[in-house]
C-alpha positions as CSV (number, residue, x, y, z in Angstrom):
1,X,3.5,-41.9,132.4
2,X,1.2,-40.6,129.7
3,X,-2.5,-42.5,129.1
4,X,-0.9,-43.0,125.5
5,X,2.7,-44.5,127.0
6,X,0.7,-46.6,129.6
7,X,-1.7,-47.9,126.5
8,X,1.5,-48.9,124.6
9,X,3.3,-49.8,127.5
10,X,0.8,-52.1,128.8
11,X,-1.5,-53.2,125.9
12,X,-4.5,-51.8,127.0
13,X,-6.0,-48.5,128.3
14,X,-6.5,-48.9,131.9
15,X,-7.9,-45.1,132.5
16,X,-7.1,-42.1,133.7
17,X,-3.7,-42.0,136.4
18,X,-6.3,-41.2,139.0
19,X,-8.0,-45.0,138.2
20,X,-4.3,-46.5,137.5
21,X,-3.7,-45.4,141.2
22,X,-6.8,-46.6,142.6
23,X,-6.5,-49.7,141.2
24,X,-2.6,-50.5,142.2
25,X,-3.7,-50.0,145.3
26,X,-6.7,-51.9,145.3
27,X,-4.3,-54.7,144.0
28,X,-1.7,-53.9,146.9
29,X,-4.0,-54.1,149.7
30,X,-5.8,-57.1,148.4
31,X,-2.2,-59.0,147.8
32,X,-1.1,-57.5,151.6
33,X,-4.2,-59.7,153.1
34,X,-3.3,-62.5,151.0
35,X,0.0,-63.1,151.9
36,X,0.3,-65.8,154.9
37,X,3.5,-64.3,156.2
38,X,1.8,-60.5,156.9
39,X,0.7,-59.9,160.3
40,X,-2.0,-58.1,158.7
41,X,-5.1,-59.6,157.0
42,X,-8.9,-59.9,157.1
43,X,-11.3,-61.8,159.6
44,X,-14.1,-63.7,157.9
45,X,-16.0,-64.8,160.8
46,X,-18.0,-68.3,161.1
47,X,-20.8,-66.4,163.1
48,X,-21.1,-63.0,161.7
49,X,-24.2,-62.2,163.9
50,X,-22.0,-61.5,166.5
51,X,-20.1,-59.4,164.9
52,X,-21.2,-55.3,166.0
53,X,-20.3,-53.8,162.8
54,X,-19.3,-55.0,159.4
55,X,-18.6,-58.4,159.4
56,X,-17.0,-58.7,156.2
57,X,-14.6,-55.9,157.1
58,X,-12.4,-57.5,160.2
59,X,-8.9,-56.3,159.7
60,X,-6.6,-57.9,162.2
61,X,-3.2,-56.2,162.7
62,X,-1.1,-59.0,163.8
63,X,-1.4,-62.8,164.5
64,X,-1.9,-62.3,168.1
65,X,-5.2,-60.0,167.3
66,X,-6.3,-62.7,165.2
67,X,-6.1,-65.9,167.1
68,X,-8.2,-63.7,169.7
69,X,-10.6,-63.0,166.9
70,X,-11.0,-66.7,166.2
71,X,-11.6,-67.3,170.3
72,X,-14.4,-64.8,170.7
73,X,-16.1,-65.7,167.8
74,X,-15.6,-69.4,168.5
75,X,-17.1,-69.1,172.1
76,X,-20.6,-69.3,172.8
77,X,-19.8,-67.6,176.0
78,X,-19.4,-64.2,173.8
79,X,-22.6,-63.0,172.9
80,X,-21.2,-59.7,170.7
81,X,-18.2,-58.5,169.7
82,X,-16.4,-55.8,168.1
83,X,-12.8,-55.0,166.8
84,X,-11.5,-51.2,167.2
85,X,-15.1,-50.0,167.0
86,X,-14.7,-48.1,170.6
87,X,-13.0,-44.7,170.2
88,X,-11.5,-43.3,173.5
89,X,-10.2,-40.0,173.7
90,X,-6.6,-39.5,175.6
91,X,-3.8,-37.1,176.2
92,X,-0.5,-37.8,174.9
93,X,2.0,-36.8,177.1
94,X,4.5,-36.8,174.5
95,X,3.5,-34.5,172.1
96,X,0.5,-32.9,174.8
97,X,-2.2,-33.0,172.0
98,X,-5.5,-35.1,172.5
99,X,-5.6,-38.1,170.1
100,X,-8.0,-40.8,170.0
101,X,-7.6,-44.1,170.9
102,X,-9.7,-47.3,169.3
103,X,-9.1,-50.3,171.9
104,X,-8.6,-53.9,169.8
105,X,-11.3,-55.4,171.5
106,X,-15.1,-54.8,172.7
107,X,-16.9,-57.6,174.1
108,X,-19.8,-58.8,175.6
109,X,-19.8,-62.4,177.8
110,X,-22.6,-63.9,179.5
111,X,-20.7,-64.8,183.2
112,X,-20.9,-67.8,185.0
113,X,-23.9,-66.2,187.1
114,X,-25.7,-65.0,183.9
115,X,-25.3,-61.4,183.8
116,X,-23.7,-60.0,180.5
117,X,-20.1,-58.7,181.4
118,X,-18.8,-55.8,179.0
119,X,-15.1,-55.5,178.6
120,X,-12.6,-54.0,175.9
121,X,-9.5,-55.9,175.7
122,X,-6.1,-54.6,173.9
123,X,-3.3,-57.2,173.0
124,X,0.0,-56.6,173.7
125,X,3.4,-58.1,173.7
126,X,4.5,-58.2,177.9
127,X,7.4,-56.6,176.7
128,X,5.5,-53.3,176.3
129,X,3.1,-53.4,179.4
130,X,6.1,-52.7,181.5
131,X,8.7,-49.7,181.6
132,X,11.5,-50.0,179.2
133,X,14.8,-51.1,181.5
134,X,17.3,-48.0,180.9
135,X,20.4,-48.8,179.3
136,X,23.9,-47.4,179.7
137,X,23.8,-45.2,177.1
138,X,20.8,-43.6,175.9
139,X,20.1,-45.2,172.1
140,X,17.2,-44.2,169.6
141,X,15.9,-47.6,170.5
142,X,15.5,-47.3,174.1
143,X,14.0,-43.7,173.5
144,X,12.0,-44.8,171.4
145,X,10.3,-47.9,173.6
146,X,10.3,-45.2,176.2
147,X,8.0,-42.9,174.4
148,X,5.4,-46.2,173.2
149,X,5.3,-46.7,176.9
150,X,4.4,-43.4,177.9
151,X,1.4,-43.3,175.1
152,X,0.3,-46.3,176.0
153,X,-0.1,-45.8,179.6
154,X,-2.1,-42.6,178.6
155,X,-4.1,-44.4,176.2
156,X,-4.6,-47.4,179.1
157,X,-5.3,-45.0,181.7
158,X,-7.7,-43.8,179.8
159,X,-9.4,-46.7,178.7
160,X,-9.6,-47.4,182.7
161,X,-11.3,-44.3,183.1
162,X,-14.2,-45.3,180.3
163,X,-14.8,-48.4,181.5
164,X,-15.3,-47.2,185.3
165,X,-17.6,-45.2,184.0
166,X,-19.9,-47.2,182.2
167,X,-19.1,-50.3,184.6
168,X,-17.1,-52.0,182.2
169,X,-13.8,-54.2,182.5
170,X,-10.1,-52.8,180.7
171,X,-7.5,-56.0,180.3
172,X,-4.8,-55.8,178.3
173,X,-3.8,-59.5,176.9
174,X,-0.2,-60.3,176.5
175,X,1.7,-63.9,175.4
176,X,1.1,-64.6,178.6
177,X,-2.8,-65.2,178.2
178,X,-2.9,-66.0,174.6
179,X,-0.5,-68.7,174.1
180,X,-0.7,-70.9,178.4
181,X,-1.1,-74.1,178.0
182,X,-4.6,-75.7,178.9
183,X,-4.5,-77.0,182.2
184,X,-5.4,-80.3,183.5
């Protein structure tokens, strides 16, 4: 569509298509983190100051990621935190190229005995912490779950590797964690 057929088309002259572009998808991406049934959205965190980066920039990438934003930055415990702000370098073995991986989680606790505990933490559904069970016949699906679980082992072995070195603690939270009830 012309500048002219977008003028009579629209009423107005919104630019060049460059601009038109760049402002449809400003529009998407602000209506994507809007909408209450996306599993994507943005954080605004009640104490930013924890934050290590940009605290007006949070993007959580599902519900799960963000009820564990609202728990560390809702417990004093946490002293800093960070989300995907970690890159980690890791071999795929299903393409066997290097890629880089970016943990969900980064976070620093104070423990019970004082010290300041460092750990990333990645959420994941149980389902995909464990080896897909192999089916009778051999569908896309199964193939397919069989080749997340091979990258993320990599990316988790990894990530186990990192923290060793630096003295750090690797968990990966499932529905298990996030959603036990509160004991007595």
């Amino acid at each position: 569509m012309s500048d002219e057929e977008r003028k009579a088309y629209y009423g107005t002259n919104f630019g060049s298509s460059l601009e038109v572009q760049a402002k449809c998808r400003a529009i998407a991406t602000e209506n994507v983190l809007k909408q209450g049934t996306s599993k994507k959205g943005k954080y605004s965190p009640k104490f930013p100051e924890k934050y290590i980066g940009d605290p007006t920039n949070i993007i959580y990438r599902s519900m799960w990621e963000k009820r564990v934003m609202e728990s560390l930055d809702n417990n004093f415990g946490v002293i800093r935190w960070a989300s995907e702000e970690i890159i980690i370098p890791y071999y795929s073995p299903i393409d066997c190229k290097y890629h880089r991986y970016y943990p969900d989680f980064y976070v620093e606790a104070r423990a019970p005995d004082g010290s300041v505990k460092k750990m990333l933490l990645e959420v994941k559904p149980a389902a995909q912490t464990q080896p897909p069970k192999s089916p009778k016949r051999k569908t896309k699906r199964y193939i397919s779950e069989v080749m997340t679980y091979g990258v993320n082992e990599a990316k988790w072995k990894a990530a186990k590797e990192f923290c060793l070195d630096k003295g750090w603690e690797f968990r990966i939270i499932t529905e298990a964690e996030l959603f036990k009830k509160p004991t007595k």
